[in-house]
N, C-alpha and C positions, 0 to 999 in steps of 0.2 A: 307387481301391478295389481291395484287393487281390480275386480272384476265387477262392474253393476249391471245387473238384470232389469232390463226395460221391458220386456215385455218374452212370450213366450219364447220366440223364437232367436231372443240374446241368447241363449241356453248353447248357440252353434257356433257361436262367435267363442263363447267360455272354453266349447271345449276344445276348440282349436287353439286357444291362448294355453292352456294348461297342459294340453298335449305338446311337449317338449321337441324340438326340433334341435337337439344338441347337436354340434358338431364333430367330426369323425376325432376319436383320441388315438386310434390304432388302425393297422392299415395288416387285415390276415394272419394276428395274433393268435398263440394255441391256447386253450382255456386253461382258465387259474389249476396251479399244480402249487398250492402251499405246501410247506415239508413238515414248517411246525408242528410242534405239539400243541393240542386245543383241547383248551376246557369242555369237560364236560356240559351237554346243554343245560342240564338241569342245575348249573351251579348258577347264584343271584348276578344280575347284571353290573351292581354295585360290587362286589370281589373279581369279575371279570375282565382282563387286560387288555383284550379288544374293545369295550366301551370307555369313553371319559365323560366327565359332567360336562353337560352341554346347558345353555345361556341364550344362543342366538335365537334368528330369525328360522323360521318354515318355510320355506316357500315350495308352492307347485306339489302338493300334494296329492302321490298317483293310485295310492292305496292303504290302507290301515287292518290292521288285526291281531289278534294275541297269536302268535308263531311260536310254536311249542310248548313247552311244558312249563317255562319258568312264569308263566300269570304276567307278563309282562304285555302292554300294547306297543304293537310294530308301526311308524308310519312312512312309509314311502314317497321320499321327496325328491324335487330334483338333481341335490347333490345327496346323496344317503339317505341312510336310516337312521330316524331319529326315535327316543325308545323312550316310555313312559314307563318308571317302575317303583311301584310302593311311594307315589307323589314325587321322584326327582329324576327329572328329564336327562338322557346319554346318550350320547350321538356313538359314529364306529368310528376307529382310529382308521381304519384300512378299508378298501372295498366300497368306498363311496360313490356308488354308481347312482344313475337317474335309470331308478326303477318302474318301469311301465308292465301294466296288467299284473300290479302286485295279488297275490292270494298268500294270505295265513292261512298253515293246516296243522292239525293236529300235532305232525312231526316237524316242523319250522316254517318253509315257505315255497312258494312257486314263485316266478317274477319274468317280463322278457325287458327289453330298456336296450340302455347303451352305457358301454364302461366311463366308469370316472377316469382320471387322469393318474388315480394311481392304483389302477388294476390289469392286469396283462388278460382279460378276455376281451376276445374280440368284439367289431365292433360292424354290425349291431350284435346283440348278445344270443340272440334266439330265446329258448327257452332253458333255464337255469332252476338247478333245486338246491334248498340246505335243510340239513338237518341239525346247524349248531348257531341259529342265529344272522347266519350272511360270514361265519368266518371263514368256512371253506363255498365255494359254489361250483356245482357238478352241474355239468351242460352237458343236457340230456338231447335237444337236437336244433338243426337250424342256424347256427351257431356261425357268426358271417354272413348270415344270409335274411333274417327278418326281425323286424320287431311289432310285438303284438301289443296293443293297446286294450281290447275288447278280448277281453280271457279269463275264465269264470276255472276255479277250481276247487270242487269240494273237500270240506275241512278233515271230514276221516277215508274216504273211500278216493279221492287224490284224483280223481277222474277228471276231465280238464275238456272244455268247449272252447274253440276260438272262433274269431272272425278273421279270416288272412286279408287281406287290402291288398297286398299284390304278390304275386306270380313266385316264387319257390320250387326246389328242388322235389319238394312233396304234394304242394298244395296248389291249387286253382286260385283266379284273383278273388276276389270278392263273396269267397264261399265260407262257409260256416265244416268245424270238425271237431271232433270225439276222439279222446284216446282214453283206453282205461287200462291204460298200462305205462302210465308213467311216461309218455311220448314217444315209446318202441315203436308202436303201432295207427295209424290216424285212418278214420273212416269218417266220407265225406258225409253230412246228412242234410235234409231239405231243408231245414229251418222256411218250413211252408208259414205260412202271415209274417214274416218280418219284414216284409215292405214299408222299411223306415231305415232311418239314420240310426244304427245302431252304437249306443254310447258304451252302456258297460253288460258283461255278464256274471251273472251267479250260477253256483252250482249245489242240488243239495247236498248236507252234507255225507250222508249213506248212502238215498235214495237216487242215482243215478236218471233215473227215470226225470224227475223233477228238475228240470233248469230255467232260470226266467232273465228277462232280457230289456234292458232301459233302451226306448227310442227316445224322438221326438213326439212322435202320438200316445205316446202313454207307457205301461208297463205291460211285458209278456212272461207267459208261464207255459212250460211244453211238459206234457205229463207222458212223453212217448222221448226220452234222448235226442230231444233239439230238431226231431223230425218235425213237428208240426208246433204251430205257438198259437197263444187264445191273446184278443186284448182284455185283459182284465181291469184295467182302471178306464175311467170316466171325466173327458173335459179338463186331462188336465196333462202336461209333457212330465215323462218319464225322466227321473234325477240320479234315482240310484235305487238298489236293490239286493237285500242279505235274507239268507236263509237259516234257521234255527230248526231245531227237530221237525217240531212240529208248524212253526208259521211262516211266513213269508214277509219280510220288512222293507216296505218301498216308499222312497221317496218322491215329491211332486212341487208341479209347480202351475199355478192355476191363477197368478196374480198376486198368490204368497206361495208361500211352501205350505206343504204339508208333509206326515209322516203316519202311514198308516200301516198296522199290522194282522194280517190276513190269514186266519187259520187253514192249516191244509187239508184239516177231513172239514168239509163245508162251506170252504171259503168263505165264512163270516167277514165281516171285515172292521175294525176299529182305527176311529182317527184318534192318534196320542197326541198328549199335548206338543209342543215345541217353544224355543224360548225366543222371545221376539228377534225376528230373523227380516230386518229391513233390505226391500230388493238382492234376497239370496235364497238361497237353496241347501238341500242337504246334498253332497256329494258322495259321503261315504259313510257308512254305519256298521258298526259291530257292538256283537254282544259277548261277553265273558260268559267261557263255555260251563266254566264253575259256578259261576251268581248269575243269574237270569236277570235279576233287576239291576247290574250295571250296566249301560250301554252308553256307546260312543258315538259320536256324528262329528263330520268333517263339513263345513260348508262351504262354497264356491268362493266366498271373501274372504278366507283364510281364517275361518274359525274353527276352534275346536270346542268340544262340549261334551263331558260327562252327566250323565245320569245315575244315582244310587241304587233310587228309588222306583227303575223299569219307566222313567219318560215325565212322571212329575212336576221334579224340578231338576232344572240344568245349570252344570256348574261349569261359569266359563275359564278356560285353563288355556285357552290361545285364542288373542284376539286379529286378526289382520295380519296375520305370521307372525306374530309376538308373545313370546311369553309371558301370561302376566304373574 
């Protein structure tokens, strides 16, 4: 379904529609135990027997990013992962889950959702990590018991901020939490100014300290571990938001989109170009950890969009869930 932006506060209606309400596939299932043998991550996704050439449609996309070391982009849809590499699109043969609060890191991925129909974790999944892709997934806690939409985790230092929405074995309803250990451990924090609808969060990728936070009033940044948030943006609803070494890349919506990128010592701030984007929005953005001037953007009408050239020009590569 395609999604149109009327006016600021369509942005709540979007994310409700994209926010996947799938239905239960398993009923207290124990988490994925595969026996096989798996390729190594760093082998190309084109010699790898858990992807195939994939053709279809996109749809419901919960997250995008390069997930390990093989230079490839991840994108997180409602039925699987669908996988950009060296310009020819691969979906997974196995493991096709609707992956919600997806994060690319350095060593594969974070993710929470709910299993596909042909995976034995439960359902909802909690929180899950891989280090080869999505071929094995290690469920690290929660597991039965939530699924997390609003969950930011940094790309090298794996430290992970949620928002809980409701009531768990560990957590409080509607509280914000920090783990920097991989989800062994969770310490509640204030997330003092986020009195908003909270859509997505980022995390930096070292600096733990740094995390910033997409509402409906705009965009937040907490330079104390999610204790406390500033509004940093102006006049305009909060879309999306990534963090790179040194800046901060947030999306908006102010009557068009916008996309602008915010240095971290000074908070400078620059509007990037974007490519004509009628009644939509940027939903997801990453940057290639290795070429600074390629970046990607997801949009709320199912588009997708490369850049070479760090924002320039934009190359359209998926138009309305379609490949073109």
């Amino acid at each position: 379904m395609k999604k149109i932006l009327i006016a600021l506060g369509a942005f709540a209606m979007i994310t409700a529609l994209t926010a996947c309400n799938q239905e239960d596939t398993g009923e207290g299932q124990s988490s994925n135990e595969q026996t096989k043998e798996i390729e190594n991550s760093s082998t190309s996704i084109a010699s790898n027997n858990f992807y195939e050439a994939f053709d279809g449609d996109i749809d419901h996309i919960h997250g995008m990013g390069y997930a390990g070391s093989q230079g490839a982009v991840y994108f997180a849809a409602h039925d699987g992962l669908k996988i950009l590499d060296n310009g020819n699109w691969y979906k997974t043969k196995e493991e096709n889950n609707d992956y919600m609060g997806f994060n690319a890191t350095e060593n594969g991925f974070y993710s929470s959702g709910h299993p596909g129909s042909d995976s034995t974790l439960p359902n909802p999944i909690g929180i899950i990590q891989t280090t080869n892709g999505g071929q094995t997934l290690e469920s690290l806690t929660l597991e039965g018991e939530s699924d997390f939409h609003a969950m930011g985790v940094g790309f090298k230092n794996e430290t992970i901020v949620l928002l809980n929405g409701q009531k768990n074995s560990l957590m409080e309803e509607n509280s914000f939490y920090l783990s920097e250990d991989k989800a062994k451990t969770w310490k509640k924090v204030s997330a003092k100014g986020l009195e908003d609808q909270i859509l997505s969060i980022a995390v930096h990728p070292t600096n733990a300290n740094l995390v910033a936070a997409v509402g409906m009033q705009g965009v937040y940044l907490s330079e104390d571990k999610a204790e406390s948030f500033t509004l940093i943006s102006e006049g305009l609803q909060g879309t999306s938001v990534y963090f790179t070494e040194d800046a901060l890349f947030y999306g908006g919506y102010n009557g068009s989109a916008v996309l602008v990128k915010r240095t971290l010592q000074g908070g400078t701030e620059e509007d990037l170009p974007l490519p004509e984007l009628k009644e939509d929005a940027i939903m997801n953005i990453a940057q290639n950890p290795q070429k600074e001037s390629e970046i990607f953007i997801v949009t709320f009408n199912g588009n997708i969009y490369q850049s070479t050239d760090g924002s320039n020009k934009w190359n359209l590569l998926v138009e309305d869930g379609k490949i073109q």
